[in-house]
NURO-638725 format. One record per residue: residue in three letters; y, z, x of N, C-alpha, C, O, CB in turn. Coordinates in steps of 0.1 Angstrom, whole numbers, plus 5000, padded with zeros to 4 digits. Glycine has a CB too. Layout:
ALAYZXYZXYZXYZXYZX ...
This chain:
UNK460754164869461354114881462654044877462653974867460354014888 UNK463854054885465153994884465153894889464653874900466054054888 UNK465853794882466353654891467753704899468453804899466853514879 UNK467753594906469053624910469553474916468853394922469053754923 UNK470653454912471353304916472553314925473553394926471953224902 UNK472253224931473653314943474153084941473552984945472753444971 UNK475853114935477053004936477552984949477553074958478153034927 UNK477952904950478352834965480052734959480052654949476552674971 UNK480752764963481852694957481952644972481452694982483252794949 UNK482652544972482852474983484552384979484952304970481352374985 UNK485052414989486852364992487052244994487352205006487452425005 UNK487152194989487352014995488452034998489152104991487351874987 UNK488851965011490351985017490551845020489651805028490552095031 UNK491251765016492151625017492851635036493651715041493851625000 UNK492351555041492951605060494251515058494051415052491651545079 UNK495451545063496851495060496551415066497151315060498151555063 UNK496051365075496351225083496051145077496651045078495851195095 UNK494851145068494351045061495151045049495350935044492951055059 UNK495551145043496951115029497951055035498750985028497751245021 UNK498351065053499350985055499250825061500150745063500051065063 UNK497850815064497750675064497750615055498350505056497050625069 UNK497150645041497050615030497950575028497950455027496750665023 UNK499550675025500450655025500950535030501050435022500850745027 UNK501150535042501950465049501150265044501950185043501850535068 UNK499750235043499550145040500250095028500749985028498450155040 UNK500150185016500550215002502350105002502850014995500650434999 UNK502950215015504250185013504350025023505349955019505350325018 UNK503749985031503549855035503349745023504049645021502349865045 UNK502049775014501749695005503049664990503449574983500249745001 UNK503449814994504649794981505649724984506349674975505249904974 UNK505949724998507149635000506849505002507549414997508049675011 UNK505549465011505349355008505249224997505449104998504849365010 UNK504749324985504449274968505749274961506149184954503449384958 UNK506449404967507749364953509049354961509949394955508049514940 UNK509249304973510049354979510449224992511649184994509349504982 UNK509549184999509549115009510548975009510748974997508049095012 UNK511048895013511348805015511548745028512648685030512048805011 UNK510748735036510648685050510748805061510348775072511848585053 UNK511248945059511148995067510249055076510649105086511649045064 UNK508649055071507849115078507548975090507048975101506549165067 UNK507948895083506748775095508448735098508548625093505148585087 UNK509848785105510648735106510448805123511048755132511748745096 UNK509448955123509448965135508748905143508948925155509349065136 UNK508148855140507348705148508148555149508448485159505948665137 UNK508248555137508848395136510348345138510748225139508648345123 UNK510848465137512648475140512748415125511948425116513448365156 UNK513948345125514648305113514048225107514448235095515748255114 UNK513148125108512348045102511848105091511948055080511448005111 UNK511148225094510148315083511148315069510548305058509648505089 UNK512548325067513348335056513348215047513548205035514548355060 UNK512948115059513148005044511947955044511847845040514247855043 UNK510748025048509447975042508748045034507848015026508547945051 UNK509348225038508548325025507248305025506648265015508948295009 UNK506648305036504648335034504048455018503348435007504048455054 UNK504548545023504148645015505248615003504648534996504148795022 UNK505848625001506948614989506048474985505148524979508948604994 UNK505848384985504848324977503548334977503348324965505048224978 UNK502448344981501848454981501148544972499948544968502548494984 UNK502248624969502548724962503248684948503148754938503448804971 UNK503748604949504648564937504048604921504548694915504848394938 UNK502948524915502348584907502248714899502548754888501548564910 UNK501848784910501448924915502848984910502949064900500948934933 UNK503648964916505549034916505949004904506749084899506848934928 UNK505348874895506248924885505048984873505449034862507348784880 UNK503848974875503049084863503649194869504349244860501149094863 UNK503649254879503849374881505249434878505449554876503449394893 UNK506149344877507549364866508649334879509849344875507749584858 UNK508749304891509349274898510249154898509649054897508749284906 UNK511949154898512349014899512048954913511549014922513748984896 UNK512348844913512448774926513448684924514148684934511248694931 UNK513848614916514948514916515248474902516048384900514548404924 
């Protein structure tokens, strides 16, 4: 009597919307970390947010292991 085995390959397909939210979080967090100086919370706070830097301190630590200057 013969065996017989029957393979099943199966496609994983990555759905773009989700590589592009990914994305888009990715590039939120990178500018926040290496990048930010009052501008994200300046659309809230108006000019104030520049000379208090929430995230830019924060973050500070973080910015310079990760090789970023700040000042």
């Amino acid at each position: 009597m013969a065996k017989t085995f029957q393979l099943t390959k199966a496609q994983v397909k990555i759905p773009i919307i989700a590589a592009a939210v990914l994305l888009a979080v990715f590039g939120v967090g990178f500018f926040a970390v290496g990048f930010d100086q009052g501008q994200i919370f300046s659309l809230i706070q108006g000019q104030d947010a520049y000379g208090q830097m929430y995230l830019h301190e924060m973050t500070h630590d973080m910015r310079h292991a990760s090789g970023f200057p700040c000042h």
